[in-house]
C-alpha positions in Angstrom: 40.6 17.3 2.4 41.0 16.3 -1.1 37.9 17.6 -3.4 35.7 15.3 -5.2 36.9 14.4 -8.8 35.6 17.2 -11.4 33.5 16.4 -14.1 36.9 15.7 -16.5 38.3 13.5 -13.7 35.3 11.2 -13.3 36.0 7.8 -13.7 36.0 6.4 -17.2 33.1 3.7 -17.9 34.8 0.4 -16.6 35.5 -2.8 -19.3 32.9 -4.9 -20.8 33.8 -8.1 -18.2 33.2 -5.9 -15.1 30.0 -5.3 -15.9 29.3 -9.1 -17.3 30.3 -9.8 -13.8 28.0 -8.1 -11.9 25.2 -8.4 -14.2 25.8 -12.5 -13.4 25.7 -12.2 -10.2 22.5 -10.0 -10.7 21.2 -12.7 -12.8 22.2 -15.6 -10.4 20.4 -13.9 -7.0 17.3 -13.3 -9.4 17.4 -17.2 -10.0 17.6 -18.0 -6.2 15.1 -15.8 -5.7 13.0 -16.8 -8.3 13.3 -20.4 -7.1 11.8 -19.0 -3.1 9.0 -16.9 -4.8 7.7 -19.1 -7.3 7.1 -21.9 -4.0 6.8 -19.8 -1.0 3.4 -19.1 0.1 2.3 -15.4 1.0 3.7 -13.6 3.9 0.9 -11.4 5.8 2.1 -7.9 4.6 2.1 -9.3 1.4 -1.4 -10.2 2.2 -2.1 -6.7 3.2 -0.7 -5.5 -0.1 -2.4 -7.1 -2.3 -5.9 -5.8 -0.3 -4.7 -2.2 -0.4 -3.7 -2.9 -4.7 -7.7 -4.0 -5.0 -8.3 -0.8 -3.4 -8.7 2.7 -6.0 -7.5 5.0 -3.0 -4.0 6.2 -2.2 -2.9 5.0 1.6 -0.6 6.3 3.7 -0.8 4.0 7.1 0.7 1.9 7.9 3.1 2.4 5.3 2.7 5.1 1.7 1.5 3.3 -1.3 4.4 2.4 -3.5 4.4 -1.4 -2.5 0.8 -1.4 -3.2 0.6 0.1 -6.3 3.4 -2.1 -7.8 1.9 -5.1 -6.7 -1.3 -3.7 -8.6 0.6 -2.8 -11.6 2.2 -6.9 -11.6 -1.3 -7.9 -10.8 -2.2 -6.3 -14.2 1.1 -8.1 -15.9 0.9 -11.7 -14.5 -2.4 -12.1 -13.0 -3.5 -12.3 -9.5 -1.0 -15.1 -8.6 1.9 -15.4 -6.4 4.2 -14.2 -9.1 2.4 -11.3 -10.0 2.1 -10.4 -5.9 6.4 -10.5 -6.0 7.6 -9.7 -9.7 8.5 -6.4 -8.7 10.0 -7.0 -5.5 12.6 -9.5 -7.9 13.0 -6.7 -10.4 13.8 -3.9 -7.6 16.1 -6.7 -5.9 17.6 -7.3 -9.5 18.3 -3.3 -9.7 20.1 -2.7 -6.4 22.8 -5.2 -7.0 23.7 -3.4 -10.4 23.6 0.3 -8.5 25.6 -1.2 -5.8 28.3 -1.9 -8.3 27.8 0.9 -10.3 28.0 2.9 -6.9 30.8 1.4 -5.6 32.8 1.4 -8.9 32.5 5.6 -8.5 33.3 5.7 -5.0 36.6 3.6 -5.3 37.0 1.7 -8.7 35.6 -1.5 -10.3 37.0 -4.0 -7.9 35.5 -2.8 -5.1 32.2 -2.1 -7.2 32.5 -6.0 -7.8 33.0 -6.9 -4.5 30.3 -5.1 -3.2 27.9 -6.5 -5.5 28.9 -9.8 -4.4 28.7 -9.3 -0.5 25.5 -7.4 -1.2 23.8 -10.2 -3.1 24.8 -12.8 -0.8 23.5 -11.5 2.2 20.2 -13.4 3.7 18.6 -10.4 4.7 18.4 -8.5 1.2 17.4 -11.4 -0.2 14.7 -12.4 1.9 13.3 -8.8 1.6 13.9 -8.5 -2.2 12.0 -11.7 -2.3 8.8 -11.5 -1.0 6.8 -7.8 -1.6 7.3 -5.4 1.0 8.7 -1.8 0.7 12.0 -2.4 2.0 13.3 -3.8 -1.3 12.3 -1.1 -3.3 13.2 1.6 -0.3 17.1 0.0 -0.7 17.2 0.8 -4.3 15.4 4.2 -4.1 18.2 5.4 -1.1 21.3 3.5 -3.3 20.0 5.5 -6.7 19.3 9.2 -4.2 23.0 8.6 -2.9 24.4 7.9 -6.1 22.6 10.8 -7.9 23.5 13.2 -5.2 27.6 12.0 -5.1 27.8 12.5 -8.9 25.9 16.2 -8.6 28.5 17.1 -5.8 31.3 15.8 -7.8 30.1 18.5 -10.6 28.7 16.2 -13.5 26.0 18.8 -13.6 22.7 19.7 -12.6 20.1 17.0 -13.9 22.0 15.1 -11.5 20.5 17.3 -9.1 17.5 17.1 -10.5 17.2 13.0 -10.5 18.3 13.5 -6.7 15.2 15.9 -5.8 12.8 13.1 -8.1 14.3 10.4 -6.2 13.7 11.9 -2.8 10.0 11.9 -4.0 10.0 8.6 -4.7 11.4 7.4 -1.5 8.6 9.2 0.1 6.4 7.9 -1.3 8.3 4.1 -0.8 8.9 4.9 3.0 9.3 7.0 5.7 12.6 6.5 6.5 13.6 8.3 3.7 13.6 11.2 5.4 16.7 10.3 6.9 18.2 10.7 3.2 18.0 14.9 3.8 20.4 14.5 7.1 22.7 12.2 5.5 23.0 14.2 2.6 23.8 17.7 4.7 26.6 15.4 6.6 28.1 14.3 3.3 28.6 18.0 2.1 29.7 19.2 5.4 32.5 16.8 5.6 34.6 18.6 3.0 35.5 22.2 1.6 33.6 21.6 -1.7 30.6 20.2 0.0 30.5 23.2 2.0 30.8 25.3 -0.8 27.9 23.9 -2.4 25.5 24.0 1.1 26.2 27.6 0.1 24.4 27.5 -3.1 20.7 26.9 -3.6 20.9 23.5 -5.9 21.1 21.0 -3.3 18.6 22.9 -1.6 15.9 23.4 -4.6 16.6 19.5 -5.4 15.9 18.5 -1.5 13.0 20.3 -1.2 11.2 20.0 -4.4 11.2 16.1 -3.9 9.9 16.8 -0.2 6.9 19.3 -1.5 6.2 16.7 -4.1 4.9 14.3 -1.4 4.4 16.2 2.2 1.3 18.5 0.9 -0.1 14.7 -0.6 0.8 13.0 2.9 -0.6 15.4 5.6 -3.9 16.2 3.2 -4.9 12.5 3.5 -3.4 12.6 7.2 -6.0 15.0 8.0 -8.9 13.2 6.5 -8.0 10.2 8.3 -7.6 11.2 11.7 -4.1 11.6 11.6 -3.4 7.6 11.0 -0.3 7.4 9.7 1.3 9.8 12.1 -1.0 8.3 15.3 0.4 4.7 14.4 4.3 5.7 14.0 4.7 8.5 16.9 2.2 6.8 19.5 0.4 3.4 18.4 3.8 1.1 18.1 5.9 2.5 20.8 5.1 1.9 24.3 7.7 4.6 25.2 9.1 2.5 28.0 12.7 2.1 27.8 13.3 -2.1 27.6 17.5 -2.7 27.1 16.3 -6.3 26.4 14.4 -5.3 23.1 17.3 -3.4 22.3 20.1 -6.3 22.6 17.6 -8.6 20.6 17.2 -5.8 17.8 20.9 -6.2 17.7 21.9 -9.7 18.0 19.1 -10.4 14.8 21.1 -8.6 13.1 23.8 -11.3 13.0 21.5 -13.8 11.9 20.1 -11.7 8.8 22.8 -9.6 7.4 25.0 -12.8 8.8 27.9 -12.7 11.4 31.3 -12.5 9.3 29.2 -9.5 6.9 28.1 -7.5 9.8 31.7 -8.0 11.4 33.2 -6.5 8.2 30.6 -3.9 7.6 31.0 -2.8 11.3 34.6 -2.5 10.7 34.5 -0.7 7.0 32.7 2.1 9.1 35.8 2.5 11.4 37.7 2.1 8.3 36.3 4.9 6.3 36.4 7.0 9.5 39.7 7.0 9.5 40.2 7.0 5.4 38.0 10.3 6.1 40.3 11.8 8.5 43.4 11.6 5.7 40.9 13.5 3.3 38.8 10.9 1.6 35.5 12.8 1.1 34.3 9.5 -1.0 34.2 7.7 2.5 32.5 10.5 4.4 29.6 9.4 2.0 29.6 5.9 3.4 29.9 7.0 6.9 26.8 9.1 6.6 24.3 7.1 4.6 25.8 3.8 5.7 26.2 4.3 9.7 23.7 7.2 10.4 20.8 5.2 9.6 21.7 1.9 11.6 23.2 4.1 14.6 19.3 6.4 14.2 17.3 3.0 14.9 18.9 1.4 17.9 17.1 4.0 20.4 13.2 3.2 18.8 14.9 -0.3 19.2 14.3 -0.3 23.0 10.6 1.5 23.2 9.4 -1.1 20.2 6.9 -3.6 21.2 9.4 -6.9 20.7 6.5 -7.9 17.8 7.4 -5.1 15.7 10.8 -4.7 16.1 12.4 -5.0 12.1 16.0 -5.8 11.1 15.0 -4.5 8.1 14.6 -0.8 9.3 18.0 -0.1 8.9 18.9 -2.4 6.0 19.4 1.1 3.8 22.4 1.2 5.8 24.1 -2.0 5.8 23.8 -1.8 2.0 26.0 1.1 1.6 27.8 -0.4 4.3 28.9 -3.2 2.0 30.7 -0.7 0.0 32.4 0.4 2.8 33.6 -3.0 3.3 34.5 -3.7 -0.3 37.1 -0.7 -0.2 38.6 -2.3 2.9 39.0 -5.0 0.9 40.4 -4.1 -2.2 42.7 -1.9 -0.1 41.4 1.4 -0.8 40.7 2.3 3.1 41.7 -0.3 5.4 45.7 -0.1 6.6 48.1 -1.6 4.7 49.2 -3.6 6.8 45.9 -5.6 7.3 45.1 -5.9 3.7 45.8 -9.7 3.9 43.3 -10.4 6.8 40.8 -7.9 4.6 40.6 -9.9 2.1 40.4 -13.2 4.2 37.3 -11.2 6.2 35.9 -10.5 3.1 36.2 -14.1 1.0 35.0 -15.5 4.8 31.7 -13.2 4.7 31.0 -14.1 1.2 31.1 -17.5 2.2 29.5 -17.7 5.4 26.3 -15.3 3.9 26.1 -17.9 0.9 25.9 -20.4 3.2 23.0 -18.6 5.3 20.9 -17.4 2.4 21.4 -21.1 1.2 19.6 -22.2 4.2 17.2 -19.9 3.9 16.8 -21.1 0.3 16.5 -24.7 1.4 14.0 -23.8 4.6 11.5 -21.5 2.2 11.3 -24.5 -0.9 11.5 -27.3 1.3 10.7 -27.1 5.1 10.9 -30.6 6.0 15.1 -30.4 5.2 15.0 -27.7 7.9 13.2 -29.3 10.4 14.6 -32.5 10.0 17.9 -30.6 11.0 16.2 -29.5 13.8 15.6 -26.4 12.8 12.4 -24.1 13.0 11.2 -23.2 9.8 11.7 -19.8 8.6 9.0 -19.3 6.9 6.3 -20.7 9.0 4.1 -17.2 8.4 4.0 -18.1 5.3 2.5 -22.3 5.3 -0.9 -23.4 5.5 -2.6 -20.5 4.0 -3.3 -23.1 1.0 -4.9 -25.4 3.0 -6.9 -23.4 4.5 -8.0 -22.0 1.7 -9.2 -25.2 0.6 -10.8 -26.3 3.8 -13.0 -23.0 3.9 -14.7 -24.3 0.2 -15.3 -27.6 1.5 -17.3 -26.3 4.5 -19.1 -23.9 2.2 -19.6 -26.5 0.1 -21.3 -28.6 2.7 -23.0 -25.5 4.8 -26.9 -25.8 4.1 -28.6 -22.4 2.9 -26.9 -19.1 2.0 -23.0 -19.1 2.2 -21.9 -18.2 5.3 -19.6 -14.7 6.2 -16.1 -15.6 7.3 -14.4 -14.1 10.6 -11.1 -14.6 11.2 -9.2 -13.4 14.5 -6.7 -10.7 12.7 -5.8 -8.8 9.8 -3.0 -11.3 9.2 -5.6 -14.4 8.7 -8.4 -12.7 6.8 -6.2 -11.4 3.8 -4.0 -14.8 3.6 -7.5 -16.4 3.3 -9.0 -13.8 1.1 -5.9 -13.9 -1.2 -6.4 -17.7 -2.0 -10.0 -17.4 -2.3 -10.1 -14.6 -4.6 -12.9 -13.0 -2.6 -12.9 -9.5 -0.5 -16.5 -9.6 0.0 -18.4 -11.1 3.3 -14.8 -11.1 4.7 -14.5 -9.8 8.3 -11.8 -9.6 11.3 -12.6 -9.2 15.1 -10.8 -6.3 17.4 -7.8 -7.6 18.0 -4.1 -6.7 19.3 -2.8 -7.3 16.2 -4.7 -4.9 14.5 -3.9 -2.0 16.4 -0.2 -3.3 16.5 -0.3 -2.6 12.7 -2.2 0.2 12.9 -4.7 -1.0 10.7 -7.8 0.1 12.9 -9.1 3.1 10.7 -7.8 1.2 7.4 -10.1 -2.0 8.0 -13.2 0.5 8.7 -12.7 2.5 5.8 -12.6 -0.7 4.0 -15.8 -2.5 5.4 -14.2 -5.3 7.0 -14.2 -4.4 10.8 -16.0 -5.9 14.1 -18.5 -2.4 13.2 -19.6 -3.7 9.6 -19.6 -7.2 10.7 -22.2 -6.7 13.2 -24.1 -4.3 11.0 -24.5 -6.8 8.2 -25.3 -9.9 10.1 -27.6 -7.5 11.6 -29.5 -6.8 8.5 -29.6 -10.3 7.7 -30.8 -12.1 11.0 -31.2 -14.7 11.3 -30.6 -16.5 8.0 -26.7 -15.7 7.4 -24.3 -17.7 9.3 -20.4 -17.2 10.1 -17.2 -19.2 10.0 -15.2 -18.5 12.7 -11.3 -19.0 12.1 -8.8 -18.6 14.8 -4.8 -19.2 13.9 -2.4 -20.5 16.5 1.3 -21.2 16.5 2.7 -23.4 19.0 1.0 -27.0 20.1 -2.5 -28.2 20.8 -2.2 -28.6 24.4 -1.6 -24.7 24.5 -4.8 -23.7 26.6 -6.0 -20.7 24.9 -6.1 -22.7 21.3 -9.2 -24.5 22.5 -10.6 -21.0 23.3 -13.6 -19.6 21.8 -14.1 -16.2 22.8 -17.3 -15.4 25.4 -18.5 -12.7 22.6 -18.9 -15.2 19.8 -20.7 -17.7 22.3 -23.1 -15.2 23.6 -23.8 -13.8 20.0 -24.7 -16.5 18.2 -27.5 -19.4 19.5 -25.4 -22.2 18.0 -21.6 -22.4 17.8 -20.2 -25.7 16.5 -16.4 -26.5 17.2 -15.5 -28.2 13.4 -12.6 -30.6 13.2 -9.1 -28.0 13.3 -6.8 -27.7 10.6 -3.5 -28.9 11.9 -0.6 -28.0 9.8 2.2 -30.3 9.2 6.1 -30.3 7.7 7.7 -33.5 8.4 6.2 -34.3 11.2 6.5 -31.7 12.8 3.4 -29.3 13.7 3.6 -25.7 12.5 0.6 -24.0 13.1 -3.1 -24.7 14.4 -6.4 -23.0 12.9 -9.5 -23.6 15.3 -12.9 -23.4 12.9 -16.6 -23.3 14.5 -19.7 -22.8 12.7 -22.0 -19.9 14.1 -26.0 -19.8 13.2 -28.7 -17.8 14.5 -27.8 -14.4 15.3 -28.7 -12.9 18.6 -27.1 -9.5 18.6 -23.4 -7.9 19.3 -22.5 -9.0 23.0 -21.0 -6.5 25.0 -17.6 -7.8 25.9 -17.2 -9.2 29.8 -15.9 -7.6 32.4 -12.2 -9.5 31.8 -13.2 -9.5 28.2 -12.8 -6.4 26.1 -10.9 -7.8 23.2 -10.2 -11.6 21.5 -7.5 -13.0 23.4 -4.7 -12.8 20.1 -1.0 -15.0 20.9 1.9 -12.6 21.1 3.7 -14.4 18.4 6.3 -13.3 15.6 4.0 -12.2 13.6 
């Protein structure tokens, strides 16, 4: 197998209108996405984000603290708005198209490097999480910068290299679990030529690898242990139901098609096979592709099928449909793919840019204006993310109207109480019930340790019996006639002497109804009820959420 280029060799820095290029269509996707964030209301973990930001302490469950603290620090730049919640979510998004190229260019020149940028940008699923805040976005730049670090330090352009590669690792930690997966990939790119086995022999990949994993696993297992073991509870044992389901693991797979889109994850699928075999003629540039492209997606499809169907993520392994678009840009330009197919190639590759511009479009179109979508008979793709406004605003008109002290306010899950608390601009007399929800995030500890459990609710209503009422909020997707929405649980009933059903919110788009929240005023405190014999948590709809 051929060696990677020496430092003399590497490629020289590519013209002035390459990188114009890819810096447009940087600067175009920050537009769309601009347009989706600046309109789209809050999406729950976004919710849960900006709660953890308001918080002083580092946490680790359910996810490390790097979405959290950036949507502090663009809380501190832009206020606590919308914007501020997602401007670093655009600017990470912004980044990854630009390392992509950059990426790409070193792996097999500026064409491909271009290409890639283009099918990357264009596809719905990176731009839906690069959109809105959640780790993912800043997980895919973290892995594309780790990769690219670590193929120039292999390819003997020296040792800070090596260095950025170890701080990188660190950073990824701290982004994401999944990053461990980087280490694997990383010992499978080396092995897969002479000169990466030459340099498994030699102690900088090694130093580099575990300096960035001691700068975060003595952090991670010191809080671990003064929380009961959260994070690692929730991700071994809380989410998995350790049942083996070949449904769950068919509808992990076939959302793929919708969010990376079907033509791209064809032509991703197939740049694997071709790098294989542009691998087996000595091409150590696509043994890279292989193993941080196809590892990770071929690692999640057996948690795929012992998931709970509510938590199963396309995004788990978008790390490696991201590199994979590289893979399929070299197919492409011709650099791996047979030569005899490079005609249907490139017509797989200008059909996959133009079938994911047309998804993402819709996506566009569904997230800044949901009565187009419906009206094409289309469910709304953002329906998570409507009505929290609304709400919002009917909460203060009841509070303006409630007669003595302001009441507390109760809502069914996590996901409802910081939507709500993020419009309102309140944390305080906030509180959720028990719910399944709760524990399906593995948020039980978390909302303890922040005051805002079942526990501190009864404890403060306790306290102040019997002169401090409740609003109860309950959130429903489906239709009214669904029998449980009229349902007020048996615990509220028996712990409070009044409870007043209030006129629902019922929220709209173009006729159409997308959500139901049930409201009912509670006064006079009589104690925490034990739950029933059939009752020993809210009843809670397994939705999408």
């Amino acid at each position: 197998m051929h060696a990677p280029r020496s430092q003399d060799e590497a490629p020289r820095t590519p013209p002035r209108r390459e990188w114009r290029i890819a810096l447009a269509i940087a600067v175009v996707s920050l537009a769309l996405r601009f347009l989706i964030a600046s309109h789209c209301d809050i999406f729950q973990d976004e919710a849960l984000y900006w709660w953890e930001a308001h918080e002083r302490g580092v946490n680790f469950c359910p996810h490390p603290p790097a979405a959290s603290l950036a949507v502090r620090g663009g809380l501190a730049l832009l206020g606590d708005n919308v914007l501020g919640l997602r401007v670093a979510s655009l600017a990470w998004g912004t980044a990854a198209i630009l390392v992509v190229f950059a990426l790409g260019r070193d792996l097999y020149g500026p064409r491909a490097g271009l290409w890639a940028a283009a099918l990357f940008a264009s596809c719905p699923l990176f731009m839906g999480v690069s959109t809105i805040t959640t780790p993912d976005s800043l997980l895919v730049l973290v892995w594309l910068l780790f990769m690219w670090a670590a193929w120039r330090a292999a390819s003997g352009t020296g040792w800070l290299w090596w260095a950025a590669a170890g701080a990188l690792v660190a950073a990824g930690f701290y982004t994401k679990y999944m990053m461990v997966l980087a280490l694997p990939c990383t010992f499978l790119a080396l092995l897969a030529s002479p000169r990466g086995r030459a340099l498994l022999r030699r102690p900088r990949p090694w130093l580099a690898l575990g300096l960035g994993s001691a700068l975060f696993v003595p952090v991670f297992l010191a809080w671990n242990a003064g929380n009961d073991w959260a994070a690692i509870r929730y991700h071994l044992s809380s989410r998995h139901h350790w049942e083996f389901a070949w449904g769950d693991a068919v509808r992990y797979v076939a959302a793929h098609a919708g969010a990376i889109s079907p033509l791209t994850l064809v032509g991703v699928l197939a740049g694997f096979v071709a790098a294989w075999r542009s691998w087996r003629r000595g091409d150590w540039s696509a043994a890279w592709v292989i193993a941080f492209g196809f590892l990770p997606i071929a690692f999640f499809l057996l948690p795929s099928a012992f998931t709970r169907r509510g938590l199963m993520r396309v995004q788990w392994d978008e790390v490696g449909y991201a590199v994979g678009t590289i893979g399929f840009a070299a197919a492409v330009v011709g650099r791996t793919g047979a030569a005899g197919a490079r005609r249907a190639w490139r017509r797989l590759g200008v059909g996959a840019l133009v079938m994911a511009c047309a998804v993402s479009g819709a996506l566009i179109i569904g997230s800044r204006w949901p009565r187009a979508a419906l009206g094409l008979g289309l469910r709304a793709p953002t329906r998570q993310t409507i009505g929290w406004r609304e709400l919002a605003q009917r909460v203060r008109e009841i509070r303006s109207s409630w007669q003595g002290e302001e009441p507390l306010i109760v809502a069914n899950s996590f996901s409802t109480l910081f939507c709500l608390a993020v419009h309102l601009h309140q944390r305080d007399g906030l509180y959720t019930l028990e719910s399944r929800a709760n524990v399906r995030y593995g948020l039980v500890e978390e909302l303890g340790v922040w005051r805002v459990d079942e526990e501190h609710l009864t404890q403060r209503l306790g306290r102040s019996a019997p002169t401090l009422g409740v609003l109860f909020i309950d959130e429903h997707f489906g239709t009214d006639s669904d029998p449980w929405h009229a349902r007020i649980p048996r615990r509220i009933r028996r712990s409070f002497a009044s409870v007043e059903r209030l006129e629902p919110l019922v929220i709209t788009r173009g006729g159409h109804m997308i959500k139901h929240f049930t409201l009912c005023a509670c006064r006079g405190w009589r104690g925490a009820a034990a739950p029933g014999p059939a009752e020993t948590r809210l009843p809670v709809a397994e939705d999408a959420r």
